[in-house]
C-alpha positions as CSV (number, residue, x, y, z in Angstrom):
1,X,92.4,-210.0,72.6
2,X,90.4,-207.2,71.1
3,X,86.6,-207.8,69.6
4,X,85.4,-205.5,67.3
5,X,81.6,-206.0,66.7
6,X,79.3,-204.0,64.0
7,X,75.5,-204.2,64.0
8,X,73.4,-201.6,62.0
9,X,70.4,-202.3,64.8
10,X,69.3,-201.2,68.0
11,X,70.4,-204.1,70.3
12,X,69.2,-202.9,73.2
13,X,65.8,-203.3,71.1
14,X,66.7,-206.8,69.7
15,X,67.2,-207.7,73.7
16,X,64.5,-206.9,74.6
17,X,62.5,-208.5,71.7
18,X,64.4,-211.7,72.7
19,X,66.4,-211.4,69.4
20,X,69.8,-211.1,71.0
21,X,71.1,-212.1,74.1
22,X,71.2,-210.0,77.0
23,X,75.0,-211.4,78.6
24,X,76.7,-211.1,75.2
25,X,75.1,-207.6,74.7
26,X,77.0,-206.7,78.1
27,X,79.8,-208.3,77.2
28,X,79.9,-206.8,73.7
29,X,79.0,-203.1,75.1
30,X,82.7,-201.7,76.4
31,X,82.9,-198.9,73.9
32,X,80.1,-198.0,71.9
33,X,80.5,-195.5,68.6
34,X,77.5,-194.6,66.1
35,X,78.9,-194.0,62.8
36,X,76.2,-191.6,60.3
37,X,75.5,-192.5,57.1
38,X,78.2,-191.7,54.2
39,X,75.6,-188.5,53.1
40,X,76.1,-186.9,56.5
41,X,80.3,-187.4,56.2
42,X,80.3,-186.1,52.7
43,X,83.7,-184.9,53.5
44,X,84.9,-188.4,53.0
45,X,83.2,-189.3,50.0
46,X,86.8,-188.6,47.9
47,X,89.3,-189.6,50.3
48,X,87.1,-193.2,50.1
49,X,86.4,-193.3,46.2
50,X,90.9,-192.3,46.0
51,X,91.2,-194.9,48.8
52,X,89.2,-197.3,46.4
53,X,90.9,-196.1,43.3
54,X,94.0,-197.3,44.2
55,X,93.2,-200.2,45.7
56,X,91.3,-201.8,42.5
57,X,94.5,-200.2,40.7
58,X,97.5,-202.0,42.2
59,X,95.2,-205.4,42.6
60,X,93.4,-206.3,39.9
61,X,95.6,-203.6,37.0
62,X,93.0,-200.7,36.4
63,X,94.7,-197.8,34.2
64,X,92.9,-195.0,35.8
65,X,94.4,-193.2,38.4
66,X,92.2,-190.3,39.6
67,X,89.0,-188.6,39.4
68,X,88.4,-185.3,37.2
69,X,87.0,-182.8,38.7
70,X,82.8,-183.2,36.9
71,X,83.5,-187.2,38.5
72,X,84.1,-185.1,41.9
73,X,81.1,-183.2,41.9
74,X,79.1,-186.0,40.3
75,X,80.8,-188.4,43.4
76,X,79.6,-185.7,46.2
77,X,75.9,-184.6,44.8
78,X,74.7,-188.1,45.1
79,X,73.4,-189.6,48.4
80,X,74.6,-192.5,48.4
81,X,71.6,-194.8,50.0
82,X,73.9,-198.1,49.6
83,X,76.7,-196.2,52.0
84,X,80.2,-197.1,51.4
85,X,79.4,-200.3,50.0
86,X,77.6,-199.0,46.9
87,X,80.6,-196.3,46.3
88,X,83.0,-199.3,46.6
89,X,80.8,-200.9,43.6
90,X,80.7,-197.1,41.7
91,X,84.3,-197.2,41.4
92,X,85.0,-200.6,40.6
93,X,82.6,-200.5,37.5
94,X,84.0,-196.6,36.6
95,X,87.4,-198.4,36.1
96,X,85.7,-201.2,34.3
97,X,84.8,-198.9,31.7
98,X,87.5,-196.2,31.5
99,X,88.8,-195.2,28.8
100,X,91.5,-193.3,30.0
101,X,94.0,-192.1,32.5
102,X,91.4,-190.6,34.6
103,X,87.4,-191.2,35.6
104,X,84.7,-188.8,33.8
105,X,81.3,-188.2,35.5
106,X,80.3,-190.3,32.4
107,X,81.8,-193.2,34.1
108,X,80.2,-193.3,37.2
109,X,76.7,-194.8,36.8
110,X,74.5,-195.3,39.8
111,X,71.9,-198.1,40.5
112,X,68.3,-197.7,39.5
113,X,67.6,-198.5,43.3
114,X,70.2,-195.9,44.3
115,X,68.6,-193.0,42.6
116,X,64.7,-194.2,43.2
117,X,65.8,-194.1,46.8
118,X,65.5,-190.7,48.9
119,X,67.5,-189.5,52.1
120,X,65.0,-189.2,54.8
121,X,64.3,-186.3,57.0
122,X,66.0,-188.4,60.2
123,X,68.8,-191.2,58.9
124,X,69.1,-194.0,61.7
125,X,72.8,-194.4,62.7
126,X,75.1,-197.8,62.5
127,X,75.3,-199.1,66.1
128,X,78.8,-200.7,67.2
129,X,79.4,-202.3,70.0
130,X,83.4,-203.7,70.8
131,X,86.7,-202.8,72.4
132,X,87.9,-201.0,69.0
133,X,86.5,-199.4,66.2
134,X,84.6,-200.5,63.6
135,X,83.6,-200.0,59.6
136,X,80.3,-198.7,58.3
137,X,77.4,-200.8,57.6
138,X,74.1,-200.3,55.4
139,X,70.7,-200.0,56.9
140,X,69.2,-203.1,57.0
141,X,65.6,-201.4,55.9
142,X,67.7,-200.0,52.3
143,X,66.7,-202.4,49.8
144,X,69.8,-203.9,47.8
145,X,70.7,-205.0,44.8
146,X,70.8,-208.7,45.3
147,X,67.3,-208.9,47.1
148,X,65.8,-207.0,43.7
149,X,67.5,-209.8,42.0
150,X,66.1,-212.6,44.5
151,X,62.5,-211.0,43.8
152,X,63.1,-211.3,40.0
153,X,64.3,-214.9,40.1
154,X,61.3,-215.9,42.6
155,X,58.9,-214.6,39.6
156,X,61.1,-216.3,37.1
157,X,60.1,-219.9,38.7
158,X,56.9,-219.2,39.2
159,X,56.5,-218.8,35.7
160,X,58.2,-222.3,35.4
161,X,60.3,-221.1,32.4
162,X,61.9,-223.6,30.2
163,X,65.8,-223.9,30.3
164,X,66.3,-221.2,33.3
165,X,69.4,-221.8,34.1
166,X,71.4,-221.1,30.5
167,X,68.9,-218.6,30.2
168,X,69.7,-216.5,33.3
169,X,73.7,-217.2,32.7
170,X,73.3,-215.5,28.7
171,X,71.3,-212.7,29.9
172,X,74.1,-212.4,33.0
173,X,76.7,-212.3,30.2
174,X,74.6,-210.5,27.6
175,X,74.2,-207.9,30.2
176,X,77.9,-207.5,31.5
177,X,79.0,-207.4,27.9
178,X,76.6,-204.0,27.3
179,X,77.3,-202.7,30.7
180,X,81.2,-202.9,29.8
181,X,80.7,-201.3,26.5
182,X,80.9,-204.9,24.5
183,X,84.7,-204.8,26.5
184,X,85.0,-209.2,26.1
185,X,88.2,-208.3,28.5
186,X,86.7,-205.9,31.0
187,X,82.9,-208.0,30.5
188,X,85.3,-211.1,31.5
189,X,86.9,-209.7,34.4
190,X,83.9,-208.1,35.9
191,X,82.5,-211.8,35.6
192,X,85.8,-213.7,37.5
193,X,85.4,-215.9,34.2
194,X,87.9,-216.6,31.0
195,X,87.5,-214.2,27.9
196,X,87.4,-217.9,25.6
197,X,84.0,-218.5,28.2
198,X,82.5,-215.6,27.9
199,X,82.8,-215.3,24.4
200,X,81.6,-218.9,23.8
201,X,78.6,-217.9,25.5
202,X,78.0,-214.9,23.7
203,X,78.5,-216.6,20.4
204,X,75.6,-219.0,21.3
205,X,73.4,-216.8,22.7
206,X,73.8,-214.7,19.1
207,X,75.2,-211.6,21.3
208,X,78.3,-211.6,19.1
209,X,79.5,-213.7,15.8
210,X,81.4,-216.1,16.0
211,X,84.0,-214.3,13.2
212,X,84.5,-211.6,15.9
């Protein structure tokens, strides 16, 4: 049997803060590998974004097929903060909102976290511990998407807002519906919901009319 194990933390820190234990961390450390950030590989920055390409492609039906060459250079100048996780999530909503048989640099749109966030002088590497090798991981001190979301809804119910709920589903809807270029197809998929829901919910909430 092989175990491959990823952390993106110091264990032999977390031992010794009593955080981990000290026998699985022995038994865990046959082979150790520290794998950089996805900055400091750039070289693999368009082999991934390809890799992804066709992967969304022959799964979910995406008609774009490659990258021009602006969507290159627009790919490699960024620093990708979120790792390969947030270049996954670049190409999935590039082919969301293609309009063609490849993906413009107009496609790509990067997260309002993503381009507040700066490369530090000294990037801390993944640690993994296992018998194998292992994938890359985000830093756990990189703020994501889903926490800023988490801190919005905390505020939300604080302010003890009538309705929440269908409030925070239309505006989830309203928003995917812009983001996809008012798409109901592409807004639908991007949702995992029917078209006939989505546009339901947009008729009520005023987004669209219900003639449309």
């Amino acid at each position: 049997m092989r175990l491959v194990a990823a952390t993106n933390v110091r264990l032999q820190d977390a031992v010794a803060a009593g955080h981990f234990r000290e026998d699985l961390f022995y038994r865990l450390n046959v082979v150790h590998l520290a794998l950089p950030t996805l900055r400091e590989r750039p070289g693999d920055i368009l082999p991934l974004a390809r890799h992804f390409i066709r992967d969304y492609r022959d799964r979910l039906g995406y008609g774009a097929n490659r990258l021009d060459h602006d969507a290159e250079a627009k790919l490699q100048s960024h620093p990708w903060p979120g790792n390969i996780r947030e270049l996954e999530n670049t190409i999935h909503h590039a082919l969301l909102v293609c309009q063609s048989d490849a993906i413009t640099a107009n496609d790509l749109q990067f997260s309002s976290l993503s381009l507040r966030t700066k490369p530090q002088a000294h990037d801390s590497h993944n640690h993994h511990n296992g018998t194998g090798h292992a994938g890359n991981n985000e830093s756990p001190d990189e703020p994501t998407s889903l926490q800023a979301l988490e801190n919005v809804l905390r505020d939300l119910f604080d302010e003890s807002n009538d309705q929440l709920f269908d409030k925070i589903e239309d505006t989830v809807m309203r928003t995917a519906f812009e983001f996809c270029h008012r798409n109901q197809v592409q807004a639908a998929k991007l949702l995992g919901i029917s078209r006939n829901i989505l546009r339901s919910r947009l008729i009520k909430s005023g987004a669209i009319s219900a003639l449309r």
